[in-house]
N, C-alpha and C positions, 0 to 999 in steps of 0.2 A: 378434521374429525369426521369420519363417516357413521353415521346412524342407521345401519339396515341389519334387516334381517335376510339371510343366505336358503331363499326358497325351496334346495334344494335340501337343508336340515344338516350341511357339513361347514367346516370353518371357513370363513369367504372373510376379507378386508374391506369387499364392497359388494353390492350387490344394488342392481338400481332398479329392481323389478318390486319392492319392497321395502316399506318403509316404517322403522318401529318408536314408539314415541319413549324407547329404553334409552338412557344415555348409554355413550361409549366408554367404560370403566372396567377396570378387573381389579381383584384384589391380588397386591405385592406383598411376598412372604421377603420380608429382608435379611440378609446375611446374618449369622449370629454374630455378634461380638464374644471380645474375650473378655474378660475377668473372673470374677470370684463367682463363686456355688450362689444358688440362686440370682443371680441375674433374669431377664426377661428374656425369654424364647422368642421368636416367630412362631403365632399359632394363632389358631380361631377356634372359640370353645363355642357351640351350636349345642341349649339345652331343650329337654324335652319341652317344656313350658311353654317355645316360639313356637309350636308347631300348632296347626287347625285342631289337631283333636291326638287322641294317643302317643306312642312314644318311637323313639327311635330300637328299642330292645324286645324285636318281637319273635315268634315262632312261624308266625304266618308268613307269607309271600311278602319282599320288599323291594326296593330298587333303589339303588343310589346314584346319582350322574353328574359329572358335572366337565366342565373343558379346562384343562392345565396345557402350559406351556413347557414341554419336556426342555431337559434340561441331561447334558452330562454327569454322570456320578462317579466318582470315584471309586474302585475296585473297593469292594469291602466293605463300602458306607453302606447304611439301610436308611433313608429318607421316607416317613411315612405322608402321602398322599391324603388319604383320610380313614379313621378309625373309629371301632364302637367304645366310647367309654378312656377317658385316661390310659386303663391301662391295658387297653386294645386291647376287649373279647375278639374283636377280627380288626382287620387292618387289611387294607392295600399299599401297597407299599415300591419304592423302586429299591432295586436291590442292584449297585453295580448295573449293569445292562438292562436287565428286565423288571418288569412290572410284575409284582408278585402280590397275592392272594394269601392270605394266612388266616386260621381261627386258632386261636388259644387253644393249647393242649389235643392239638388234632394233628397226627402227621400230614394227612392229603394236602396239599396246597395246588393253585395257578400260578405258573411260571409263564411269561411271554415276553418275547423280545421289546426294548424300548422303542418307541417308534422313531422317526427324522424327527431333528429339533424344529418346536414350530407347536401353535394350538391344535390340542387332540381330543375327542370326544370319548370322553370313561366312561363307563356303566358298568357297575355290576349288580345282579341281579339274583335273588331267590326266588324259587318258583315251585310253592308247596304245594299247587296242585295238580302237579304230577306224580308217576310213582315212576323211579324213586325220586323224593324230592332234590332238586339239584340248584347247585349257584351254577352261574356263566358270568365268562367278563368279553365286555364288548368295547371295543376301539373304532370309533370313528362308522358304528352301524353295523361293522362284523363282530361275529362272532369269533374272538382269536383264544381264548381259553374256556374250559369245561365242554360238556356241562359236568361238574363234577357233584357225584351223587352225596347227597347230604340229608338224611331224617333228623339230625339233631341229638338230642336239643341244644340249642344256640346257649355258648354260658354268658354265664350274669356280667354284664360291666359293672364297676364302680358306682358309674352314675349315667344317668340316661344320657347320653349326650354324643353329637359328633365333632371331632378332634380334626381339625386339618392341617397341615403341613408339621404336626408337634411332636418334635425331638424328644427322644426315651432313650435311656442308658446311655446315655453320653453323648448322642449322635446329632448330627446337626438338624435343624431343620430343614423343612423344602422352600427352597429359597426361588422362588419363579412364581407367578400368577397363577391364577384362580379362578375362571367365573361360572357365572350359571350352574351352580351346586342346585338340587333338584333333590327333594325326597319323597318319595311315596311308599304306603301299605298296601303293593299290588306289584307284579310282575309288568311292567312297563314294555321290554324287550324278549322276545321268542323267537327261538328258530335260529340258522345260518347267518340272519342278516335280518336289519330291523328298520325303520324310518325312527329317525330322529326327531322329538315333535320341536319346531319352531321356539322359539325363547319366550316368545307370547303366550303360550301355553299355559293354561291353568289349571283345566278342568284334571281333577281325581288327583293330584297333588296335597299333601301337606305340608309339605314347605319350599320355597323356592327363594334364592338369593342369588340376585342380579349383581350386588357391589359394585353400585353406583353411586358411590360415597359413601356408603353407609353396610352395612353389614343386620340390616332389617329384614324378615322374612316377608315378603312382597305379600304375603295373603294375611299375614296377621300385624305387622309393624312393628312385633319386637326385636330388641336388636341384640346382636349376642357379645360377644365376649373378646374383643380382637385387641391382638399384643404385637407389638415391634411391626405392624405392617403401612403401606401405602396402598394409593391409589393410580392405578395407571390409566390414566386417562388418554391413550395412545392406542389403546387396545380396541377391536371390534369383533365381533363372532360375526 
């Protein structure tokens, strides 16, 4: 098992210039099974309440980030990656080949190719203080979708909360790893092309989740809401 962090802020298996006292873990979205209507999904339900201070459902500038392990999808299937709210005011989402971008009730979306299979670095990004205000999605420090322009207002989710890998209208869930999910109320990533801050990283975050055994937000120790998943202990950023 390697323990490091990748100096350069992209996916590395090792790196010996650095060294993190984070264990080596990611969280495993497991296969659905079959049976009857209500059954247990693969998902992770992240509520407002683990977070330092405010919510996940805001108007202002926010960032979401975190590295999955892409995965093949089937033509036609929609896997969401991670969402605002149950019943996804937005979603990211893989769609057949690409990585898609969607808000509730808004035609515009971000469509981009899926990347090689293998850990990828996601972001995507609102950034209210510009005109006009816009989201971007970033892959692995580029910028590969937006900026597409967006004043809002962002609609209401259900409930304050971020939803990851959880199957809606029949669909399966996302079945691959998870880690270093990342939230903040601020625009983290600008421009063409961004630096990736290290996994150590704290400062200006409100919540961060390493899933290294646990599914606790590293800055406040609640832990949230996880269904049908494992731990991969094999896994390194």
């Amino acid at each position: 098992m390697v323990d490091a962090v990748d100096d350069s802020g992209v996916v590395s298996q090792s790196d010996d210039t650095a060294v993190s006292s984070i264990p080596c873990s990611a969280i495993k979205f497991l296969p659905d099974s079959s049976g009857a209507d209500g059954e247990v999904r693969s998902q992770l339900s992240i509520f407002h309440d683990a977070l330092t201070d405010g919510g996940f459902a805001v108007d202002s500038s926010f960032t979401v980030e975190f590295y999955t392990w892409f995965i093949d999808v089937e033509p036609g299937e929609s896997r969401t990656l991670v969402s605002l709210g149950q019943d996804m005011a937005w979603r990211v989402k893989v769609d057949g080949s690409e990585v898609v971008f969607e808000i509730r009730d808004h035609e515009d979306e971000i469509r981009v190719d899926v990347p090689s299979p293998g850990f990828h670095h996601v972001a995507l990004v609102y950034n209210a203080e510009v005109s006009p205000k816009q989201v971007s999605l970033y892959m692995d420090g580029t910028r590969v979708g937006g900026p597409l322009p967006f004043d809002g207002p962002w609609p209401v989710p259900e409930s304050d909360s971020l939803r990851v890998a959880r199957a809606a209208d029949g669909s399966p869930s996302w079945s691959s790893q998870v880690d270093l999910l990342r939230f903040a109320q601020s625009a983290r990533h600008d421009g063409l092309s961004s630096q990736i801050e290290p996994k150590t990283s704290i400062d200006g975050w409100q919540g961060i989740w390493h899933f290294s055994g646990d599914t606790a937000n590293a800055l406040t120790g609640v832990e949230s809401d996880a269904q049908h998943v494992e731990y991969d202990t094999q896994v390194c950023l």
